[in-house]
N, C-alpha and C positions, 0 to 999 in steps of 0.2 A: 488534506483534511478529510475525515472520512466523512460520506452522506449517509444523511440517516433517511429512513423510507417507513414513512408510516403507511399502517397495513390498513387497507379499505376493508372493512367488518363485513360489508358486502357483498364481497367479491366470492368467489366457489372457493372450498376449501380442501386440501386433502385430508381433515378428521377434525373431532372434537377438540384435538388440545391445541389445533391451530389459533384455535378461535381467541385462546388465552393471548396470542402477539398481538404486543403494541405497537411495536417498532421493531427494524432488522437496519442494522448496519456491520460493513466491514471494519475490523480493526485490528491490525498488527497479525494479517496475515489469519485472522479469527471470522468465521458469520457470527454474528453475534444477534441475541434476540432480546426484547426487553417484554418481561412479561410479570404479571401480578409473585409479589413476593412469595405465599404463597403455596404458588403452582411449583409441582415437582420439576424438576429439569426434563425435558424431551429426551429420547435415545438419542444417545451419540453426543450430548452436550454436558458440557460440566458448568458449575455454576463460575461464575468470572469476579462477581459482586454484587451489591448493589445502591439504589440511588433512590431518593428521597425528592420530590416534587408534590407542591401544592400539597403536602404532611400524607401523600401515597407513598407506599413504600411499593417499590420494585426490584426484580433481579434482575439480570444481566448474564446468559446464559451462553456460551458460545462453543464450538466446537472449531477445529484446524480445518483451513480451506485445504481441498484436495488439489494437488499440484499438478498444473498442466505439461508438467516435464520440465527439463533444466531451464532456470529461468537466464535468456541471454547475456544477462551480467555476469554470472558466473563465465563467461566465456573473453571476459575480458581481461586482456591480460595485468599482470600488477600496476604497470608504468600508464596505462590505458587506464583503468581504471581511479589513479590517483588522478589523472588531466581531468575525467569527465565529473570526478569529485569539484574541486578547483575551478572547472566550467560553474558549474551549480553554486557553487562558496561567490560568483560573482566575478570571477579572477581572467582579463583578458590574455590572449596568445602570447603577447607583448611580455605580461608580468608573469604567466606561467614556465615562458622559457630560462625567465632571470633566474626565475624563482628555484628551476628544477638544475639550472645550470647545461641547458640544449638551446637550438635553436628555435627560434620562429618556425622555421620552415618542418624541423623535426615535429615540435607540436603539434600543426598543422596536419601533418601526414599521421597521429597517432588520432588526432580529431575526425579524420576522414575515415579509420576505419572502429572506431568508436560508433559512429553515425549507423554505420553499415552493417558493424555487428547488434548494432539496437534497432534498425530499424528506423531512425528517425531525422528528418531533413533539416534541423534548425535547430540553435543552442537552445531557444525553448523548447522543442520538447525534450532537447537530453536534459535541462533541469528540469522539467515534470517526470520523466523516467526515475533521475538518482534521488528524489523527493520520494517516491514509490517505492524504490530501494529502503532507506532511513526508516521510511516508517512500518516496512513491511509487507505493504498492499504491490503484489504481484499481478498481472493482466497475464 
């Protein structure tokens, strides 16, 4: 689920049109700003849409997150990548290997380097990882 970060009006800014954000959140791989309907879009941002609260109208303004290089899923291979799908869908070693027609034991060894090319020690965060994937948001 993406966070949304409202902006301290207080805080030091880098210019005038800053002043215009209400809020900045991530969304499908987008920064995204929410600012007075309005205000022109900032460089580098196109407009996304926008949203209607307490009868304000706003936009919703977002540009592409810049990429920090290949992101490790892509390094996953097809069969690896359907398991940690299947991990996330909820699906034990037990029913993945029924399911995929392998073993346990084969699962297990495509599970261990799924971890390792992710990065991460516990089926929960490979299902907080392929939840990241789904909706876009890359770390």
């Amino acid at each position: 689920m993406p966070t949304l970060h409202l902006v301290d009006n207080d805080s030091a800014r880098a210019g005038p049109v800053d002043e215009a954000i209400i809020a900045r959140f991530l969304l499908l791989g987008h920064d995204c700003v929410v600012v007075p309907l309005e205000t022109a879009p900032m460089a580098g941002r196109t407009r996304l849409g926008s949203l209607t609260f307490d009868q304000q109208h706003y936009a919703v303004d977002g540009a592409p997150m810049a990429s920090a290089g290949p992101d490790p899923v892509e390094r996953l291979t097809p069969r690896e990548l359907e398991i940690a799908l299947l991990i996330a869908s909820g699906y034990c070693s037990k029913v993945i290997a029924r399911r995929l027609g392998i073993s346990a034991h084969t699962v297990r060894a495509h599970i261990e380097r799924v971890f390792a090319k992710l990065d991460v020690h516990k089926r929960a965060e490979l299902i907080a990882r392929m939840a990241q994937l789904l909706i876009g948001i890359h770390r």
